[in-house]
N, C-alpha and C positions, 0 to 999 in steps of 0.2 A: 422561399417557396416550399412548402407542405411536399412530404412525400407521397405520392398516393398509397391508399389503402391497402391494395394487396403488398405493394412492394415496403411497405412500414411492417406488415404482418408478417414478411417472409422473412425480413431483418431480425424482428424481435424471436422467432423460431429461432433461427440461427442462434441467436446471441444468447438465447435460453439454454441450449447446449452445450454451448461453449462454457458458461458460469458452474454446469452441470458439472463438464470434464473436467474442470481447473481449480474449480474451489469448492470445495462443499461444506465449507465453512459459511461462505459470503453466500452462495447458492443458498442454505437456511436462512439464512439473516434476511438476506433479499426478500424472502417471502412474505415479511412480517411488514414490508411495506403495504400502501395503497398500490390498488390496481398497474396508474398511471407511472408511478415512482418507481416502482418495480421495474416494469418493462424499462423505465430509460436505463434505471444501476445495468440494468441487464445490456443494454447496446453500450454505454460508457465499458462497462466490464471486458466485451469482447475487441476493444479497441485498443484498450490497456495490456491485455492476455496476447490480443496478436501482435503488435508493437514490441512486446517483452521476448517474445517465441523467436520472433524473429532475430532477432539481435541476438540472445543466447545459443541459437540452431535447436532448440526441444521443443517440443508439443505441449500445450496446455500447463507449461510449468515444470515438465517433468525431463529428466534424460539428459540437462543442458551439456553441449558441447565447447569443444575451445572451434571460434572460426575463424577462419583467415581474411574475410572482407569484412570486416564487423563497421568499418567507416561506409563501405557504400551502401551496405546498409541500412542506415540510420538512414543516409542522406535519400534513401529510397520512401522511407519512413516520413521524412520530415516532409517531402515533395508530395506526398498522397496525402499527407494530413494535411496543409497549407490549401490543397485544394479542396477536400472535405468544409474546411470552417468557412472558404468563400461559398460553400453552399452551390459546389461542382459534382456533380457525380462521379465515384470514382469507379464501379468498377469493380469496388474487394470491398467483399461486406467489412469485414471491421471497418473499412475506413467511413463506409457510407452509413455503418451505425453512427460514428460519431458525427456524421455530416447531419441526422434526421435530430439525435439530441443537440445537439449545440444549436440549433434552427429555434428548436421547441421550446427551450429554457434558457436564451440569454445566454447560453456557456462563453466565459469572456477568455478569446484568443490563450491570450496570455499564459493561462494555464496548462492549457495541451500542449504551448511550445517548450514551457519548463519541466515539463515529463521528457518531451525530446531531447531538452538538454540533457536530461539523465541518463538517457543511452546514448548519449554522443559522448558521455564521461565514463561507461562500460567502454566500448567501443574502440576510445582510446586509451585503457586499462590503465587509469586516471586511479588513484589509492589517495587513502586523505593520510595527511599529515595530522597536523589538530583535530582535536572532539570539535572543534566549528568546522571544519572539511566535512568533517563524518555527518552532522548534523544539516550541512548546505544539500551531502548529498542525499542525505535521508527526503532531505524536503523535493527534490528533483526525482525523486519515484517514487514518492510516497503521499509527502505532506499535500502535495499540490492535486495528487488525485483527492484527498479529507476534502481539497476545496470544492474541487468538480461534483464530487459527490452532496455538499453542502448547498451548492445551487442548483440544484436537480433535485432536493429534498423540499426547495425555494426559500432558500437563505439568499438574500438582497446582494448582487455582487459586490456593492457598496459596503454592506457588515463587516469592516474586518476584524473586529470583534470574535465573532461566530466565526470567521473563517479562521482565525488563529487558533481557536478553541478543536475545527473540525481539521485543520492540519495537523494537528495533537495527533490526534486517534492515528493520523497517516503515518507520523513520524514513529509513534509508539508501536504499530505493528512493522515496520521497518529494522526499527531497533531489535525485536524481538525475532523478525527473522533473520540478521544479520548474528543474533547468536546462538539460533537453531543451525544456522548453517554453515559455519565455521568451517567445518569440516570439508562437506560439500563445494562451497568457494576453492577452496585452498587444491580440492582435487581439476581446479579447470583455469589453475592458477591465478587466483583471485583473493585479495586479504581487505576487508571491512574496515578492521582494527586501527586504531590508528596508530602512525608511527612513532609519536610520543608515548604511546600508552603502551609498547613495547618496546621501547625505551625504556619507559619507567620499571619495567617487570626485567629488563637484562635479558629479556627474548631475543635471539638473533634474526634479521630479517627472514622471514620465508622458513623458521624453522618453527613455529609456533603447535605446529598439531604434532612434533616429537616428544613421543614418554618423559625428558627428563624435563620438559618446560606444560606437565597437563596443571600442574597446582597454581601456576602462573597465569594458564589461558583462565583456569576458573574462576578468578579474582576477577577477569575482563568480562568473563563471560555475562559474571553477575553487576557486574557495573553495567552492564549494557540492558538488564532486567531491572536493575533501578531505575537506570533512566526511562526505558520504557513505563515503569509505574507513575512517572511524575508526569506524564504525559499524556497515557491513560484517565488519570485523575482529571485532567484539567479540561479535557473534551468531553469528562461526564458532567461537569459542569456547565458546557457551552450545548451540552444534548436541550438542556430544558427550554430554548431555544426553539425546538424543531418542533413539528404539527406529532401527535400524538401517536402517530403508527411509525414516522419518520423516529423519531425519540426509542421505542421498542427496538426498531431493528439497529440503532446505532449502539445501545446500553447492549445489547446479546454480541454483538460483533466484538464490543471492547473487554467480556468477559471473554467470550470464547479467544479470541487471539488471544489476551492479556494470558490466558491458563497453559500458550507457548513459552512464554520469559517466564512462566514461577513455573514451568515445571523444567525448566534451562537450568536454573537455578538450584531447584532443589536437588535435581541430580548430580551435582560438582561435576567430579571426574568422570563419569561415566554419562554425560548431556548426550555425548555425541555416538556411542554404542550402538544406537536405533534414533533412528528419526524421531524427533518430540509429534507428536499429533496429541489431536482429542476426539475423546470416544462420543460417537453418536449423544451416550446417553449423558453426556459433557456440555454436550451441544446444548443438550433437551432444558438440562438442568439453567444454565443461562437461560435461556428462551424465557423461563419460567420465573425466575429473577429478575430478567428485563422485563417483565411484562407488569412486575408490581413495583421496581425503581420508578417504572415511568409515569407512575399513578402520585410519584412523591412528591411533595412540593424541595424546590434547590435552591439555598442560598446563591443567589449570585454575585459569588465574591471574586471580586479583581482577577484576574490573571496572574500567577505566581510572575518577581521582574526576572527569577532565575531563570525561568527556561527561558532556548532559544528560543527565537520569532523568525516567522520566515518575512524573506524580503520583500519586500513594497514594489 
């Protein structure tokens, strides 16, 4: 059942805000879509934002706290979203953004529940052991919204193809903030990294942001800007894919984040000093990039078999 008119309009307000406060990265990107595709990134967006908010205790991204109910929470999460996709009204705009897109575009279940899995694995302050941990959880906040957003561009729920290609993009901006944010993690008691891979470095658990182990996080740090490049690459591959303004905003979003993990990178020791961002005119300069990649013709060649694939 269709939203009516005013209250789809009073949604998409809201959720234009909300993309406003929280990203202004994705908030540019977004623009570069059609009319229709926009609005929805934009109600998907504030579903994703308030789902995240809440489980962390910050606002729009920002301030996260450590919280002491972080399980009833989810399970508050999980019980408004189950109603949302039955196409219930709920009540709280994010949730009834995502009740009016999922209506609109086919969005299949599946997807939103496996974002919920990924703050049920916050939640219960769940740390990966293997780079396949790392990569299960990267797909559970990240990869799986590539999909969401890849049917909401109108990629066939069916492609899984294209959606392995646009869970890339997810996986790759996860990666990338998972080594922006080391730091940050670490101060709300939280570690990415996996335990092999501090392991492998003679890191002691829980000791990783001390001066005499920084040469050691950098090796991780940049491994984690590797992977993010391989991942990157292979969603600009599955972009050529998408209708031609969907293609623009996908190529600007994968430059502008992707310039998180190489500037992770190039700064070694000092990543973590000041917050990685990018400047407006960083922004612009993508925009402007994307706008003539997407004019290119793409080989479309295979899927690399090394990267991971999210599950079936």
């Amino acid at each position: 059942m269709a939203a009516p008119a005013s209250d789809r309009a009073a949604l998409v307000a809201a959720a234009r805000e909300s993309i406003a406060r929280g990203s202004k990265s994705f908030a540019l990107a977004s623009n570069l879509f059609d009319p229709e595709t926009r609005e929805r990134a934009w109600l998907l967006y504030a579903w994703c934002r308030a789902c995240d908010d809440i489980v962390d205790g910050q606002d729009h991204g920002h301030n996260a706290t450590t919280v002491d109910d972080a399980e009833a929470r989810v399970a508050i999460i999980a019980e408004k979203t189950t109603a949302a996709l039955a196409g219930r009204s709920v009540g709280d705009m994010p949730f009834d953004a995502l009740r009016v897109v999922a209506a609109e575009t086919r969005l299949p279940a599946r997807f939103a529940h496996d974002l919920v899995t990924g703050f049920r694995l916050d939640a219960e302050d769940w740390r990966p052991r293997s780079e396949d941990d790392l990569y299960r959880y990267c797909y559970h906040v990240a990869g799986t919204v590539g999909c969401m957003m890849a049917v909401i561009m109108g990629v066939d729920p069916a492609d899984d193809d294209t959606l392995d290609r646009a869970c890339d993009l997810g996986l790759a901006f996860q990666l990338a903030n998972i080594a922006r944010d080391i730091q940050e993690d670490d101060r709300i008691g939280r570690c990415y990294l996996p335990d092999e891979w501090l392991a492998e470095k003679d890191i002691p658990p829980g000791q990783h942001m001390k001066p005499p182990f920084r040469d050691r996080l950098v090796v991780l740090a940049r491994r984690l800007a590797d992977r993010a490049a391989l991942h990157e690459a292979s969603a600009r591959v599955g972009a050529a894919k998408l209708p031609p303004r969907a293609r623009w905003a996908v190529l600007a979003a994968a430059g502008i984040y992707g310039d998180i993990a190489r500037e992770v990178a190039k700064r070694g020791a000092h990543a973590w000093d000041h917050r990685v961002t990018t400047s407006k005119g960083a922004k612009l300069a993508w925009v402007a990039k994307a706008a003539v990649a997407a004019r290119r013709p793409v080989t479309d060649t295979p899927r690399d078999r090394i990267l991971w694939t999210r599950p079936r």
